[in-house]
C-alpha positions in Angstrom: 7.9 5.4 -10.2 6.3 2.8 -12.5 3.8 0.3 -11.8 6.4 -2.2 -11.5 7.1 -1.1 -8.4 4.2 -1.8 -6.4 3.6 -5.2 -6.8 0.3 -6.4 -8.5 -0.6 -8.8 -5.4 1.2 -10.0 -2.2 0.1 -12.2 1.0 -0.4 -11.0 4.4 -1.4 -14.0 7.0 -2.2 -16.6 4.8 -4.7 -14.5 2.5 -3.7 -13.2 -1.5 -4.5 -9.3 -1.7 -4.6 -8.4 -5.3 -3.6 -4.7 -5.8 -5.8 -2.3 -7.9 -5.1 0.2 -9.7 -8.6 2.4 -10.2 -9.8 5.5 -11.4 -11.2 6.6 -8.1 -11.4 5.2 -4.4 -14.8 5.4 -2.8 -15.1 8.8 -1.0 -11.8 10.4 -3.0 -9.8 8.5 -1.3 -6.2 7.7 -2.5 -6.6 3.9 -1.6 -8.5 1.5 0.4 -8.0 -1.7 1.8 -10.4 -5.1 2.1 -8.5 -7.6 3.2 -11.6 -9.9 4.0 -12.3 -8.8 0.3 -8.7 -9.6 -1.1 -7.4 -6.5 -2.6 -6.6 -3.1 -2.3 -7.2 -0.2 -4.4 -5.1 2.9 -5.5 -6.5 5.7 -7.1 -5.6 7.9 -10.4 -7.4 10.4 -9.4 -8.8 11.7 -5.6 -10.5 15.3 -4.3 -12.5 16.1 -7.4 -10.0 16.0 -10.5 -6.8 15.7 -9.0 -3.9 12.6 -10.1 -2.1 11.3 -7.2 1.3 11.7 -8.3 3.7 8.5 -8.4 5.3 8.7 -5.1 2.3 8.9 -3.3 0.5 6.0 -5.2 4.0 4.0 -3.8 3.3 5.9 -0.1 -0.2 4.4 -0.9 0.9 1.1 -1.6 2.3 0.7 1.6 0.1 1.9 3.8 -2.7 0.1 2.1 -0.2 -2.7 3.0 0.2 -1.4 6.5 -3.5 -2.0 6.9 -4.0 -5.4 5.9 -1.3 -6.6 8.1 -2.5 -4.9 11.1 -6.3 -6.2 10.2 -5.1 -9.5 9.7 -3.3 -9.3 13.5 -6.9 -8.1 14.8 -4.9 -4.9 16.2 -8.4 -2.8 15.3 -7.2 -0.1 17.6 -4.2 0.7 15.8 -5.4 0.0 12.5 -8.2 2.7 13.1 -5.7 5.2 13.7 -4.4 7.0 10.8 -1.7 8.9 12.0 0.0 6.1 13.4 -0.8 4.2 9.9 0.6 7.3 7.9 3.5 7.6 10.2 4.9 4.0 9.8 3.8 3.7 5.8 5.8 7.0 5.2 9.0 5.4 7.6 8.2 2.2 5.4 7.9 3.6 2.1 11.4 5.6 2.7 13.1 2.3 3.9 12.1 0.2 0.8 12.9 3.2 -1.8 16.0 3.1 -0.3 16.9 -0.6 -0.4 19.8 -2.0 -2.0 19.1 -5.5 -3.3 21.7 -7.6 -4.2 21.7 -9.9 -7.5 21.5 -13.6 -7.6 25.1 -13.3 -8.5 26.1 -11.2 -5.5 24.3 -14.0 -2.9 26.6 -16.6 -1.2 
């Protein structure tokens, strides 16, 4: 996976959320989201030295994503809980790996 496949920004409910790519999250995270803030951030590196391989930066991406919509809906119950966060980022991230696309050319 490349950079290019995580978008560098996208908007959830009206607001911009600039995507960061950082050294480190704040507690070793892999990612964090501030939606309130506009952005999220995806770590290089988490749990002391470690790089957070490419696939999971993309798994990060979306549920990073996952977050900010569910904050911007006010759902605060569900987007408190992790597990169902991981759960539908990891259904997610297999979904748009998966996509087929078609071309301008291939649209009628």
């Amino acid at each position: 996976m490349t950079y290019t496949e995580i978008p560098s920004c996208y908007n959830v409910g009206g607001t911009t959320i600039e995507v960061k790519m950082v050294e480190r999250c704040d507690d070793n995270c892999v990612g964090m989201s501030l939606t309130c803030s506009g952005y999220i951030e995806i770590a290089e590196k988490y749990n002391k030295d470690r790089l957070q391989s490419a696939s999971s930066k993309k798994n990060t991406f979306y549920h990073e994503l996952v977050h900010t919509i569910l904050d911007t809906m006010g759902e605060t119950e569900l987007n408190n809980n992790e597990r169902f966060v991981n759960c539908f980022a990891g259904f997610l991230t297999e979904a748009m790996s998966k996509a087929v696309f078609l071309n301008e050319d291939e649209k009628q």
